[in-house]
N, C-alpha and C positions, 0 to 999 in steps of 0.2 A: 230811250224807253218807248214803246209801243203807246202810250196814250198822250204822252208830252215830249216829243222829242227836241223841243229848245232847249238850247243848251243857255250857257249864262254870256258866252261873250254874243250870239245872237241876240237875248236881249241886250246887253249892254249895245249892237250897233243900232238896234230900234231906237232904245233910249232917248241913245244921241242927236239920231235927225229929229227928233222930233223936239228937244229940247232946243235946237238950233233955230229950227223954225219957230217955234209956238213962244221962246223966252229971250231974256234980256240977255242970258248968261254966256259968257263967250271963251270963258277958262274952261275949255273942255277933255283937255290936251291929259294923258297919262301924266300922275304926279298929283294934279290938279287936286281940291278938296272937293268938287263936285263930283268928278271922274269916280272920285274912292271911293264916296257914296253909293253912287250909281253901280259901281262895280260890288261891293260889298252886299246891296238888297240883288241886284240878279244870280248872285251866287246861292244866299240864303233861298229864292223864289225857287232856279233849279234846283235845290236839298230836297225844298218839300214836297215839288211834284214827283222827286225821286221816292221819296217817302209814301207820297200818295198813290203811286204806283203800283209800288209794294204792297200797303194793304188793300187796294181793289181787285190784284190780279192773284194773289196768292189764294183768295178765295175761288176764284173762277177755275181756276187749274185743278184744286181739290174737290170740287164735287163733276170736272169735266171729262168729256170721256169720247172716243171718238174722232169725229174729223174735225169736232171743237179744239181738242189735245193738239191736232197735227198745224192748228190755225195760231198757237200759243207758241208750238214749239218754232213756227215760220217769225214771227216777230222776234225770238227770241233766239235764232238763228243757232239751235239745237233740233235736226228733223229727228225724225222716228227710224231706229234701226230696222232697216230691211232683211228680208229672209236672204240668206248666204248658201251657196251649195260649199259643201266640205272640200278642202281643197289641199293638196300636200305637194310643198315644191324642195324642200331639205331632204337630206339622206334617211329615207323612214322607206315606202313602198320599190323594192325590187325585185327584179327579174330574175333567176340563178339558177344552175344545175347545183344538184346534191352530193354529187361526184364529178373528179374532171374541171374540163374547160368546155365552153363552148364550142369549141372547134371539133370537138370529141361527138357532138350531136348534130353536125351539119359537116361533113366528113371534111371536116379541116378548115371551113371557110368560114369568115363572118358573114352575118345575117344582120337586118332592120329590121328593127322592131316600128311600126308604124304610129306616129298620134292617132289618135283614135281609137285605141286596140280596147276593145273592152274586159272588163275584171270584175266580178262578181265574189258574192261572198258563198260560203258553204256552208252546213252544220261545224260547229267547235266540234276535235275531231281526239280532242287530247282528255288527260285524266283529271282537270280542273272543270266544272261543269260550268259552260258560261248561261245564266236564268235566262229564260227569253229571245234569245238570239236564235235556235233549232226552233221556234215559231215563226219567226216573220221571215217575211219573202225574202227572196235576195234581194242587195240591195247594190246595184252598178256603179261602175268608174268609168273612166277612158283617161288614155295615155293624152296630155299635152301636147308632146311632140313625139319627133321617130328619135331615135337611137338606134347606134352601129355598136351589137354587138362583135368585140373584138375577138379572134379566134383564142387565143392566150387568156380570157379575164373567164372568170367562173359566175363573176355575179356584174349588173349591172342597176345604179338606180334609173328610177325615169319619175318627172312631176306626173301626178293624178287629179282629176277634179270628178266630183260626184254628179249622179244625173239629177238627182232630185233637192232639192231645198231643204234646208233646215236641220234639227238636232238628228232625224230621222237618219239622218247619211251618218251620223256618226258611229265609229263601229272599234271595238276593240281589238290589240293587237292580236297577229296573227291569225286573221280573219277573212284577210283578200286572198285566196288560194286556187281561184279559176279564171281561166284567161281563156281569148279566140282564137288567139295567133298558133298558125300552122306551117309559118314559113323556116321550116328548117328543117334538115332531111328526116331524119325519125321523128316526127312528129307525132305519127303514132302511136309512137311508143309513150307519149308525152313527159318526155322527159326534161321540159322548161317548168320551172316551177316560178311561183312567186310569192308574195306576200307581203304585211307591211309591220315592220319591227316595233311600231310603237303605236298607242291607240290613234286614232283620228274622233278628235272635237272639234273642229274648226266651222262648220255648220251652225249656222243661227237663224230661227226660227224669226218671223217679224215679232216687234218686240209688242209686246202687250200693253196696254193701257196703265197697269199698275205700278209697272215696272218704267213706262214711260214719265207718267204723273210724278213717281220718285227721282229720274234724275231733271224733270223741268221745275223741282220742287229744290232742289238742291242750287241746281244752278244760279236762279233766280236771286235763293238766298246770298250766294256766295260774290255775286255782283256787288252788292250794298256793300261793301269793306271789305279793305284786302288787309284781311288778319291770318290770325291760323287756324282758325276754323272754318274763314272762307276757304284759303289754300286747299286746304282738306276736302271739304264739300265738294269745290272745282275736280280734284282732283276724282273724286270719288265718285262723278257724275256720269265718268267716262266708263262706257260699258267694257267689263273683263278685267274691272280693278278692285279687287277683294279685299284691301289697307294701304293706306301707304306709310312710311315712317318719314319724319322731317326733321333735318337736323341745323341748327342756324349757324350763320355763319361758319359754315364748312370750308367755305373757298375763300375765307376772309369775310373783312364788312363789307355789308351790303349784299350778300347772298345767302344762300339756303341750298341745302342738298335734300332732295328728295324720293327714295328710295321705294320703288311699285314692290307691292306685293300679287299676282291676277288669282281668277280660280283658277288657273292653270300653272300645271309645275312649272313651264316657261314663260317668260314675258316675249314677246315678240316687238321686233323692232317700230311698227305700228304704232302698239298700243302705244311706247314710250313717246314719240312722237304726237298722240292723241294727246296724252297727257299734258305736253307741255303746252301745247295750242291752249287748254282749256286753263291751266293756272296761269300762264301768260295775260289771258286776258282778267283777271284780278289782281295781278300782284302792281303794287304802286311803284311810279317814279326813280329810276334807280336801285328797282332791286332785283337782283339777278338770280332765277331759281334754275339748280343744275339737277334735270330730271334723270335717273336711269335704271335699272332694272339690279335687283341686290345682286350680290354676285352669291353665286352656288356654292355651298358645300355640300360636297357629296360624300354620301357614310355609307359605307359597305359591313356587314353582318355577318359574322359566322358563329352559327350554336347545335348543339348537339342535344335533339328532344329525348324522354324516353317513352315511349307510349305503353301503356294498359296491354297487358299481353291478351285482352281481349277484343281489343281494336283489329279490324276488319285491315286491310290494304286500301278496299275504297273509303273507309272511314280514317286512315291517316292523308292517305292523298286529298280530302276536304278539309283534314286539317290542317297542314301544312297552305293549302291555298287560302284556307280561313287566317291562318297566320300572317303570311304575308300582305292578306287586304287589309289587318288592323294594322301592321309596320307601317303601307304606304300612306296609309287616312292619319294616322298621327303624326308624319313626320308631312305629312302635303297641307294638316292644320297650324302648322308651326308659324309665326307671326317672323317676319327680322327680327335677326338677332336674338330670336325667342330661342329661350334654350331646351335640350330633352333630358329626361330621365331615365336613364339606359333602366334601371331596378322598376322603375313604373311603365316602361313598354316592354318586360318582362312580364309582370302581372299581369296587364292586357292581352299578350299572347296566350299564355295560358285561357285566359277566362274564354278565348275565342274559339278552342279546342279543346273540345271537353276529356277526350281520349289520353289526351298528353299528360305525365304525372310530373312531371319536372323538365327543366332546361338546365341543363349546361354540365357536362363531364367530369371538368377539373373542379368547378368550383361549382355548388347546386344554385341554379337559378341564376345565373350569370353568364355574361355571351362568352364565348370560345377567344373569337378575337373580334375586333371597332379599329374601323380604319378610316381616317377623315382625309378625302381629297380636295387639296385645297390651291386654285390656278394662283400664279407668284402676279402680282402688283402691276410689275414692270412688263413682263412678257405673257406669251400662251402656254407657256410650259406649268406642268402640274405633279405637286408631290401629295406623295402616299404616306401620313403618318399613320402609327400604330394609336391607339386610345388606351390610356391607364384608369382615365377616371372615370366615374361613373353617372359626372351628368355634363354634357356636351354644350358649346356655350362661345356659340359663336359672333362675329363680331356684329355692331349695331345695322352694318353694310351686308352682313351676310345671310341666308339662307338656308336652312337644311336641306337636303333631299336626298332619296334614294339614289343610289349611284346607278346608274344603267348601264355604263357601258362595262362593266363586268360580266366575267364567264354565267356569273349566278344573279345577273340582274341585282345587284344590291344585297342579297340574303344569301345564304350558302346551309340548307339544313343537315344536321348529319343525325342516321339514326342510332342508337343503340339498345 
């Protein structure tokens, strides 16, 4: 602890010499009745400067702020999260022609693409209005490394890192759409395109003072006893962890399964990693906590609107985009294992589209089809069930989410 860090067998070895020198007593040996003594008030001694600890610094920390914050978080070997430039290394940002191959724009031959290659963003260019983004400036990338475009492939990915710091770099998908590179015969005709299939959040701003205070407020707590709601606390300290679920002895006695929920639809291998450092260091003597990230289920959508035959084209295409932002925010608030109500993210679509007078063809107000994908146990392979019922309910390990890798991203509207 930062104000007493003696621990109990340090005193017990003070104790001792000095009991050796200064007394008569010479049974000092473990076992002994003086030993136990002695051992039993150093233990009690360490309790209560732990205790004492506690209630002197948890005050300090809550009215502290500053580089006082960062001198609390240094003792208590939790710093202050630094500002991050956005960064993307999985299959999300590539390179592609729209037709063809490669070879087809650089008259048969493959080309390098260079790290460095810069990529900027443009105005949203589609029938979804994205708020805000047609205001601020561009905002840059550059390529990680180079890549050999092969004459044969049509698309390639490559990692990106942002220039600037923090949530500012983050940018929704299909957003990257201009690039520098000119190395390939028609160039001018620019017929390399790019862009990146999924949003970019990865950028993090330095973390704030309130936000800091909260998890050295957490931590602290979660020190004093490793119960389950230190576990939790621990757990919850660690920034981009939005719940977690805990299930006891999962893997037998003497462990725990722990299951992340982040604000983000994916947990990254990181954070799971984060995680267990931070519960690791609470959890007591023999008990073994198995951290990892729920496993996904993915639900794909199809329904058929009917809109107001006085609904505008641009006024269905804002609904339809208004649609699908209430599917994603309900099913990305889902808790593990939390289950949905297909009949109640019916109603909430509607309320989100004013235009729309009903959903669903065969049946009023009911989806077309619900299809849960869900990866087998054992291996990476993934089946496609149909859905009958009408509220989804998944296991205490699992997750909901929109499917993405479908044709329709997760929803499939049809008009009539």
């Amino acid at each position: 602890m930062p104000f007493f860090p003696r621990e109990a067998k340090d005193i017990v070895s003070e104790s001792l010499q000095r009991m050796s020198r200064q007394t008569n007593i010479t049974q000092l040996t473990p076992g002994g009745k003086a030993r136990f003594f002695l051992s039993t008030v150093s233990e009690e001694q360490e309790r209560q400067q732990t205790l004492f600890d506690s209630n002197l610094l948890q005050p300090y920390i809550k009215y502290s702020d500053g580089k006082l914050l960062d001198f609390f978080g240094d003792m208590l070997k939790l710093p202050r999260i630094e500002a991050t430039h956005a960064e993307v290394t999985s299959n999300n940002f590539m390179f592609y022609v729209q037709s063809g191959v490669f070879g087809d724009i650089n008259g048969g031959s493959a080309f390098t693409l260079p790290a460095s290659t810069a990529i900027t963003t443009v105005p949203f260019q589609g029938n979804v209005f994205t708020p805000g983004l047609e205001s601020q400036p561009a905002i840059g990338y550059k390529t990680l490394q180079s890549v050999v475009c092969q004459p044969n492939s049509s698309f390639i990915y490559i990692p990106i890192r942002a220039d600037i710091e923090g949530e500012a770099s983050s940018l929704p998908r299909n957003t990257l759409s201009l690039h520098t590179f000119t190395g390939y015969s028609l160039s001018s005709r620019s017929l390399l395109k790019c862009t990146n299939r999924f949003a970019i959040d990865s950028g993090v701003d330095r973390e704030r003072d309130d936000s800091y205070r909260f998890r050295l407020s957490n931590l602290f707590a979660a020190r004093n006893q490793a119960i389950y709601a230190s576990v939790r606390l621990a757990a919850l300290s660690v920034p981009g962890v939005a719940d977690v679920t805990l299930i006891n002895a999962e893997q037998g006695p003497g462990t725990f399964g722990l299951y992340i929920r982040s604000i983000t639809p994916s947990v990254s291998p990181s954070l799971v990693n984060a995680v267990s450092t931070a519960v690791g260091e609470v959890v007591g003597y023999g008990i073994r906590p198995f951290v990892s990230a729920a496993k996904t289920l993915g639900l794909e959508l199809v329904t058929a609107v009917n809109w107001s035959s006085r609904s505008t084209t641009e006024e269905i295409s804002a609904g339809y985009a208004a649609m699908r932002n209430i599917v994603e925010d309900t099913i990305n608030g889902l808790g593990n294992g939390e289950p949905l109500d297909l009949d109640e993210l019916v109603v909430a679509m509607l309320g989100a589209a004013p235009g729309a007078l009903s959903i669903g063809r065969n049946t009023p107000n009911k989806f077309e089809e619900a299809y849960l994908y869900r990866t087998s146990q054992s291996s990476s392979d993934t089946t496609r069930n149909r859905v009958l019922s009408g509220v989804l309910s998944p296991l205490y390990n699992e997750r909901l989410l929109l499917e993405t890798s479908t044709r329709y991203k997760g929803i499939q509207f049809i008009t009539f």
